[in-house]
N, C-alpha and C positions, 0 to 999 in steps of 0.2 A: 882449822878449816880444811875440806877435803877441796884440794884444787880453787882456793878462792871464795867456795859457798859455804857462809853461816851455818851451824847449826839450826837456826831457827827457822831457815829454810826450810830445809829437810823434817822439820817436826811441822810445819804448818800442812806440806803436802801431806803427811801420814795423817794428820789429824782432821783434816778432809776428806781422804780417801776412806780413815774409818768411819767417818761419821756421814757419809756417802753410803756406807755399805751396810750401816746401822739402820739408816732411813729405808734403802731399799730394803733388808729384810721384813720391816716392819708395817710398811705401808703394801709392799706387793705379794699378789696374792698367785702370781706364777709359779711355781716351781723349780723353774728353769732360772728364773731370776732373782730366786733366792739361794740360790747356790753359787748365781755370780757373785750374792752380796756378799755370801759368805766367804768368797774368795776372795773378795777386795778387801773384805775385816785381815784376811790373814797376810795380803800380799804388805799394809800396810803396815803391817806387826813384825814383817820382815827386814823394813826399812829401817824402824828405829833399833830393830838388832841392829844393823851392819851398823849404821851412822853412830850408835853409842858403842860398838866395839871400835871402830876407828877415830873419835875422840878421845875417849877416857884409857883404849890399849892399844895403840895404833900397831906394836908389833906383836899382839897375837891375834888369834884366829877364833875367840868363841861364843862372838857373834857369829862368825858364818856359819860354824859351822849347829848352832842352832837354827839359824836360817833354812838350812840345807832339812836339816831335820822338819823345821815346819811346811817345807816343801814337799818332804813323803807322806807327812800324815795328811796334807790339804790331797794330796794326789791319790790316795789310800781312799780317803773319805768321796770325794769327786765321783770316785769310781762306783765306791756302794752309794751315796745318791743318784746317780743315774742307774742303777740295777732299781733303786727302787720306784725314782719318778719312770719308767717302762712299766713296770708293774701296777702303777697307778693309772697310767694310759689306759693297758688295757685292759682295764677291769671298768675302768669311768669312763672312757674315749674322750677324757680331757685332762690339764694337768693344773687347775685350778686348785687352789687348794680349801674351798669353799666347797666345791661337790666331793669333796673326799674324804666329809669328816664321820660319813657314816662304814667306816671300813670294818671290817671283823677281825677276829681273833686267825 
């Protein structure tokens, strides 16, 4: 137990938070709020790193340091979705992703 709290804790929030972030990809048609979904998919992915590296190897490090790592590529990605939902603005002057399926090459 980390400090007291169950494992099973900590997998029912991940398992929430991804399937939270599943729904919203899937049902919204924002832009903007499909790239939060897509950050809750990864923040939740980062939970059961850390939580299963401090179970199963409480004295090493790699879980985090895959954590760390899914943190520069959500941060890498973050950046080029937003260069690209700008670019969809202003070519559409919206960011629906229903008026943007006619885009070009």
């Amino acid at each position: 137990m980390i400090a007291g709290i169950p494992l099973t804790h900590f997998l029912i929030v991940s398992t929430i938070m991804f399937f939270i972030g599943i729904y919203g990809f899937m049902v919204r048609k924002n832009l903007i709020t499909m790239l939060m979904s897509i950050e809750l998919i990864l923040n939740s992915v980062n939970i059961n790193f850390v939580v299963f590296n401090k179970y199963l190897y409480p004295h090493q490090l790699h879980g985090h340091f895959f954590s760390i790592f899914v943190i520069a590529v959500a941060a890498a990605e973050a950046a080029v979705a937003i260069a690209i939902i700008i670019n969809v603005y202003r070519r559409f002057n919206s960011i629906d992703v229903e008026q943007a399926s006619d885009m070009k090459y």
